[in-house]
C-alpha positions in Angstrom: -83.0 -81.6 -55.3 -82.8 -78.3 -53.7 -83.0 -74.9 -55.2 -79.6 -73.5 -54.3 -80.5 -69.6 -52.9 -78.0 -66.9 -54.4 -74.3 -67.2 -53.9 -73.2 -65.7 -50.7 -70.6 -63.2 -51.2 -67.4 -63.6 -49.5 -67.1 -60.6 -46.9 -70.7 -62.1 -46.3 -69.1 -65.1 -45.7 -66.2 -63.7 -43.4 -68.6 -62.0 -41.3 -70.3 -65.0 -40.3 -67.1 -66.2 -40.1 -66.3 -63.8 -37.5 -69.2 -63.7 -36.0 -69.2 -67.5 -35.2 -66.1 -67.3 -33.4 -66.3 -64.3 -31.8 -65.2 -63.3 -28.1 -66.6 -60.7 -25.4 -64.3 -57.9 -26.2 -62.9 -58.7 -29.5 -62.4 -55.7 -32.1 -64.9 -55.6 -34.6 -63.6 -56.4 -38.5 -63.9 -53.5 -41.3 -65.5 -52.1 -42.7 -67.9 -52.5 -39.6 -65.2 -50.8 -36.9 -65.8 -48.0 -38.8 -69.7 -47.6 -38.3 -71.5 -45.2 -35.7 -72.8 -48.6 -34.1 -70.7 -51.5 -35.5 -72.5 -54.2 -33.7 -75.6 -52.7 -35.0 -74.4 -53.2 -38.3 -73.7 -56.6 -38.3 -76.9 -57.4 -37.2 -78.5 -56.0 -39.8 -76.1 -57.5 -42.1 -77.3 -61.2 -40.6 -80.7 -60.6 -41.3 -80.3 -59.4 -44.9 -77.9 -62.6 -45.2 -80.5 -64.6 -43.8 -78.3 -65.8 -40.6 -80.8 -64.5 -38.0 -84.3 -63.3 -38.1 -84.6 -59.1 -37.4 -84.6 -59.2 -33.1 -87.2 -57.4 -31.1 -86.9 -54.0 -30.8 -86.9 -54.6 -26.8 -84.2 -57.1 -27.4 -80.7 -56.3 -25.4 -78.1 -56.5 -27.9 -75.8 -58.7 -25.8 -78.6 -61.6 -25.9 -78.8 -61.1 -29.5 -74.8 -61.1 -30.1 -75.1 -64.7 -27.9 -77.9 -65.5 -30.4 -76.3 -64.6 -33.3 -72.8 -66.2 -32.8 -75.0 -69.6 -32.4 -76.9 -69.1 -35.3 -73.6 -67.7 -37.3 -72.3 -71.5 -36.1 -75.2 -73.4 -37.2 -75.2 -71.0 -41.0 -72.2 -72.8 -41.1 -72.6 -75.8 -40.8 -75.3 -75.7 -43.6 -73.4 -73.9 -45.6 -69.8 -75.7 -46.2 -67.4 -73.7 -48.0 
């Protein structure tokens, strides 16, 4: 039996959410619209959540939105509501 990890909270939840579904172009949800660099943001906040891993410093930020909205898709899936 798995150790369940700790309970994801549910703006966590709605940002992956979000992210998963995401288009080129769509407005970025609160509280994150209202950051100096929203996208950024939501990056950092899929690391902490454990979606993605921290990118490369060198990384462009579009290849790691692309990445992201996979890996948002795949959190998922593992992770049923």
């Amino acid at each position: 039996m798995e150790t369940p990890g700790p309970p994801v909270r549910l703006s966590d939840r709605l940002l992956v959410e979000w992210v998963a579904q995401a288009k080129v172009g769509d407005p970025f949800p609160e509280p994150y619209s209202y950051a100096r660099n929203p996208l950024e943001s939501i990056i950092r906040n899929l690391v902490i959540i454990g979606v993605i891993k921290p990118p490369a410093p060198d990384a462009s930020l579009a290849d790691v939105a692309q990445e992201a909205s996979a890996a948002a898709r795949a959190w998922l899936d593992e992770h049923p509501a």
